[in-house]
C-alpha positions as CSV (number, residue, x, y, z in Angstrom):
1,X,32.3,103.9,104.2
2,X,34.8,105.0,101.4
3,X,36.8,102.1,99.8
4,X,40.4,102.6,100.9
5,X,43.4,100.9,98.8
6,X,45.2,99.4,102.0
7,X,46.1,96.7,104.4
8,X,43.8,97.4,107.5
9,X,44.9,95.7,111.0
10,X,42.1,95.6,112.5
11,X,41.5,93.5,116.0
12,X,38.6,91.5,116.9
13,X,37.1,90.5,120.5
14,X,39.1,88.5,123.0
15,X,35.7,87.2,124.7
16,X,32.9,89.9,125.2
17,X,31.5,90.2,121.8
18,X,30.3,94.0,122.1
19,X,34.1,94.7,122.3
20,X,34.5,95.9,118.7
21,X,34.6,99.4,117.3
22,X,32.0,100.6,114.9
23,X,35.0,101.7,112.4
24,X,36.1,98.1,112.4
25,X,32.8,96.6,111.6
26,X,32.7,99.6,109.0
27,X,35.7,98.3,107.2
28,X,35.0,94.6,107.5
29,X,32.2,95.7,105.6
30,X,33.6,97.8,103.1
31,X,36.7,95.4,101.9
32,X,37.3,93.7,99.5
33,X,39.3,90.3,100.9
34,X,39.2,89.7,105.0
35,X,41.9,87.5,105.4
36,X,41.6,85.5,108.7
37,X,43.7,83.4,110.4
38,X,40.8,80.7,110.7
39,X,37.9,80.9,108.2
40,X,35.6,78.4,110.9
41,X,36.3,80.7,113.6
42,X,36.1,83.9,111.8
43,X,33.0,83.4,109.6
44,X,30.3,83.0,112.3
45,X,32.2,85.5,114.3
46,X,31.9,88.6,111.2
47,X,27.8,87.1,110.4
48,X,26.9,88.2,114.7
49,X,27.8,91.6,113.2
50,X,25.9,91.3,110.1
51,X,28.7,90.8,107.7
52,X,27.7,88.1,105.5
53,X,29.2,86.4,102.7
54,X,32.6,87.8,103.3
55,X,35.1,86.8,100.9
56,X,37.7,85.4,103.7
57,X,41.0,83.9,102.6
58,X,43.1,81.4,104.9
59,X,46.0,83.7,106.6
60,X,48.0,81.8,109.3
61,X,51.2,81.1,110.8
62,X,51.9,78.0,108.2
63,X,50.9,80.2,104.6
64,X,52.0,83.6,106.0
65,X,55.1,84.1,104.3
66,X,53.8,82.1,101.0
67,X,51.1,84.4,100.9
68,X,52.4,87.4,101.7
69,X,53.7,88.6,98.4
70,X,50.7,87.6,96.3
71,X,48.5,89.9,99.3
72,X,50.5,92.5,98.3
73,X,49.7,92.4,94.9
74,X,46.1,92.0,95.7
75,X,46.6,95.4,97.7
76,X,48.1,97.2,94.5
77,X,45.8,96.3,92.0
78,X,43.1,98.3,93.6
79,X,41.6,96.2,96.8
80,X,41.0,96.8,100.0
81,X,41.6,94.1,102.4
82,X,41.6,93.7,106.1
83,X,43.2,91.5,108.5
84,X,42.2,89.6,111.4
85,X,43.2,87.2,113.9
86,X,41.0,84.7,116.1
87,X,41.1,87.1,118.5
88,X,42.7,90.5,119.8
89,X,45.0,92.5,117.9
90,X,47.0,91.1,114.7
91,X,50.2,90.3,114.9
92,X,50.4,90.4,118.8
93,X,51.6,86.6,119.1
94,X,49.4,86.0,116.0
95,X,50.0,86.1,112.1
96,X,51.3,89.0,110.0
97,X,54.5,90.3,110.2
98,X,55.3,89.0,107.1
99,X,53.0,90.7,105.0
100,X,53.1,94.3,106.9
101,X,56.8,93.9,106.6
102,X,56.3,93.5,102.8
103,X,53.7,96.0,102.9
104,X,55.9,98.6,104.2
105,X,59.0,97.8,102.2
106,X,57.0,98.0,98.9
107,X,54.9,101.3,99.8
108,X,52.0,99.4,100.3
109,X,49.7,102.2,103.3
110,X,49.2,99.7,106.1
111,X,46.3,101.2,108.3
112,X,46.1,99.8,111.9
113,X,43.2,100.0,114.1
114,X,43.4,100.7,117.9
115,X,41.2,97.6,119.8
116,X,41.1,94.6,121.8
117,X,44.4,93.2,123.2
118,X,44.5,90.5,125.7
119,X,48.5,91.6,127.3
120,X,47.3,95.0,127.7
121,X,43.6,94.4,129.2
122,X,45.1,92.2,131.8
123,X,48.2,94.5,132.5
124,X,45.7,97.5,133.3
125,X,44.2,95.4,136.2
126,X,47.4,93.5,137.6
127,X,48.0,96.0,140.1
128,X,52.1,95.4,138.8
129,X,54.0,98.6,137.1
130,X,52.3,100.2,133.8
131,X,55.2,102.4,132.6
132,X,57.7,99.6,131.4
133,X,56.7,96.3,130.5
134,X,57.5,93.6,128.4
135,X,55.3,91.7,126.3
136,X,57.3,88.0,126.1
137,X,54.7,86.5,124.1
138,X,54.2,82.8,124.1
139,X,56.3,80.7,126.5
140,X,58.2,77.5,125.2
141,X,56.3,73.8,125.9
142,X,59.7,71.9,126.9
143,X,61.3,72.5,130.3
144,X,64.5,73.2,129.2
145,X,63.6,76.0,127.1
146,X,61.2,77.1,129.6
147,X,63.8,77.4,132.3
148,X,65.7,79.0,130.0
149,X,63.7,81.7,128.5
150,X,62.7,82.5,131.8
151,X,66.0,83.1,133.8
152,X,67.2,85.0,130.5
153,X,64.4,87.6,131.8
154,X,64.2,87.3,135.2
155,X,66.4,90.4,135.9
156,X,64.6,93.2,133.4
157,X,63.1,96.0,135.1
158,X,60.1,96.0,134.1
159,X,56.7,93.9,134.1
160,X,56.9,90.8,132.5
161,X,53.8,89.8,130.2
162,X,53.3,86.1,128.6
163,X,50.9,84.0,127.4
164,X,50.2,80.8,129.0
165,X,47.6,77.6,128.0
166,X,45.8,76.3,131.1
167,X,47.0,72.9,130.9
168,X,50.4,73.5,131.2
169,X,50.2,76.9,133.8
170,X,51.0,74.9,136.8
171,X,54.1,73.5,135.2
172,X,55.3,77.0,135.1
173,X,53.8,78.0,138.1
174,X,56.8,74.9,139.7
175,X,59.3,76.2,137.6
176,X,58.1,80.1,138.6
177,X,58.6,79.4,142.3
178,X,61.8,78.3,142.0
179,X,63.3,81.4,139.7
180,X,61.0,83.8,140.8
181,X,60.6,83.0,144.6
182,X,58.4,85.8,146.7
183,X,58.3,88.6,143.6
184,X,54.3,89.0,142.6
185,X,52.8,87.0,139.4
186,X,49.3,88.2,138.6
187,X,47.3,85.4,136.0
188,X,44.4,86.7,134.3
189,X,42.3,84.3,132.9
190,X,39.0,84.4,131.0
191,X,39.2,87.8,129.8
192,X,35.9,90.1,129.3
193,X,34.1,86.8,129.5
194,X,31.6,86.0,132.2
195,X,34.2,83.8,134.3
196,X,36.4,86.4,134.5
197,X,39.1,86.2,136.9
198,X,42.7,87.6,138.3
199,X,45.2,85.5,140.8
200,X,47.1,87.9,142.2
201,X,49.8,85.8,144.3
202,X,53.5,85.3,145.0
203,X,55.3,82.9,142.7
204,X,56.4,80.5,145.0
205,X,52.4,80.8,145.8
206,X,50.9,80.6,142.6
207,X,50.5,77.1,142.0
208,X,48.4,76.4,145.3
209,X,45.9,79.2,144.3
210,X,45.9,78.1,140.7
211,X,45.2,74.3,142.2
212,X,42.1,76.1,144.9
213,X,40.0,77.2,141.9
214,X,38.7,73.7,140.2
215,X,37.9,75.7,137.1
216,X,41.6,77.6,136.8
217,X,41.9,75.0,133.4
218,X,39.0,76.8,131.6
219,X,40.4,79.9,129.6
220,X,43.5,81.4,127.6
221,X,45.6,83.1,130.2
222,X,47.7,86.4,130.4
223,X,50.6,85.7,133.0
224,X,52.3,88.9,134.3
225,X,55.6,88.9,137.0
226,X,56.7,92.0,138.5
227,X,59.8,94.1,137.4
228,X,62.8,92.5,139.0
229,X,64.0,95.1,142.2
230,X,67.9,94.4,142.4
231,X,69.2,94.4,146.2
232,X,70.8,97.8,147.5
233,X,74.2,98.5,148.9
234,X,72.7,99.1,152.0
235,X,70.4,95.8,152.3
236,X,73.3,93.7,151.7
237,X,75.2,95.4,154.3
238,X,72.4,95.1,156.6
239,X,71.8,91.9,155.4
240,X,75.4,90.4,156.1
241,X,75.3,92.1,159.7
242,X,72.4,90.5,160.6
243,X,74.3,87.2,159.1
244,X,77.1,87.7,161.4
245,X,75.1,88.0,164.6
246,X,72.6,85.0,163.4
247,X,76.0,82.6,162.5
248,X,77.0,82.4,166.3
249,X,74.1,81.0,167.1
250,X,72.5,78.7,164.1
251,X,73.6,77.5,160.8
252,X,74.9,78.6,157.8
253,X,71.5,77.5,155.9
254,X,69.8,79.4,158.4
255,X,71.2,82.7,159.2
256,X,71.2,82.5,155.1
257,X,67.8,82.2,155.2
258,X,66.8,84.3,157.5
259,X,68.9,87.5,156.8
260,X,67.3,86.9,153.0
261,X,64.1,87.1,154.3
262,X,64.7,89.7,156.7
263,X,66.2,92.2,154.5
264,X,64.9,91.0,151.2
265,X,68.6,89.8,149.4
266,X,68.8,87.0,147.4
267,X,70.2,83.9,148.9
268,X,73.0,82.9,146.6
269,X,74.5,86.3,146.9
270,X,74.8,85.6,151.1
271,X,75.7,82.0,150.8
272,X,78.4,83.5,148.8
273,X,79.1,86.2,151.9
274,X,78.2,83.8,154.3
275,X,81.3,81.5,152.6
276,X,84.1,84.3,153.6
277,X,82.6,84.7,157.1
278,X,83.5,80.9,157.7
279,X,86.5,80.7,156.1
């Protein structure tokens, strides 16, 4: 192909390697620098489609924003170079915003390619709502933060997309249960590979499934929740009726719990009800 002056994004297989578009191979071919965000990885990855020799330069979360400017340069004085990530689509929970951002503030033509994406391969077959999601990225390692971040979303609207590493899934899977209760979580795990494979399950039933498969450890993962579905006027009226009737014969706790299930409201909002029917 014709050598283009520009920063091409161009995304690489997630697992299956016939997952790449001829246009990509035709430009990780054609330029000048590849920069990749780990040379091991990414050299015998390029050689399985014949691109050998490529001049590859170390891109990654840790040199992105040292690097960026000097990319940039590289760009104007007349090369053409491409960027890639391990796998999937750059810049999707992977290195470089930095240098598109200087790319685009200088004038610099950034030219992305359309391609693999692990968030929106598994969202396709999660079965959960398509027309507004939101891609969360990476969740955080310590509890705290990981309580946090997900109670800050856990009322959005729309379908929840992470990342999650296999050793610490049923971790989140506990804390998932206990924010998330009976809303559906779909894990997809193993993507385009041969051990393909989607747990489509409640939160609060996530972990047991997760803990049936003695191979759920093996594989990146693409954890999705469904859009949060606030209560209706009329289910908590229905849902405080049937309180009232259930509280003359069983407890608090119970009729709580029962109504909640019954008519699908939350059970902090009717222990708060359930308070003023008692008073």
């Amino acid at each position: 192909m014709e050598k283009i002056v520009a920063l091409f994004i161009v995304p690489t297989p997630i697992g299956n390697l016939k997952d790449i578009t001829q246009r990509a191979i035709d430009i990780l071919c054609t330029a000048d620098v590849i920069l990749a965000e780990d040379t091991r990885h990414s050299f015998p990855l390029l050689e399985q489609y014949g691109i050998l020799k490529p001049n590859l330069i170390s891109y990654h979360d840790f040199n992105e924003q040292q690097k960026a400017e000097k990319i940039v340069e590289l760009i104007r004085s007349g090369n053409m170079v491409a960027l890639i990530s391990d796998a999937g689509t750059p810049l999707i929970s992977d290195p470089g915003y930095h240098l598109v951002n200087q790319c685009v503030s200088q004038g610099v033509k950034v030219i992305p390619l359309p391609g693999a994406c692990a968030a929106i391969t598994a969202l396709c077959a999660s079965g959960l709502p398509t027309d507004r999601f939101s891609f969360e990225g990476f969740l955080p390692v310590k509890e705290k933060a990981l309580y946090d971040a997900l109670n800050k979303v856990s009322k959005k609207d729309q379908t929840l997309i992470f990342y999650e590493a296999p050793r610490r899934i049923i971790k989140t899977a506990k804390v998932l249960a206990e924010i998330f209760g009976d809303r559906e979580v779909v894990v997809a795990r193993e993507l385009t590979k041969q051990f393909e494979t989607f747990y489509y399950a409640k939160a609060n039933t996530l972990e047991a499934q997760l803990l049936a498969d003695p191979n759920y450890e093996k594989g990146e993962m693409v954890l999705m929740i469904a859009p949060c579905k606030e209560e209706t006027d009329s289910d908590l009226v229905k849902a405080k009726e049937l309180m009232g009737i259930l509280l003359e014969y069983t407890s608090q706790k119970d009729a709580v719990k029962i109504a909640s299930e019954f008519c699908k409201v939350k059970k902090n909002l009717l222990y708060t009800e359930a308070l003023k029917m008692t008073d």
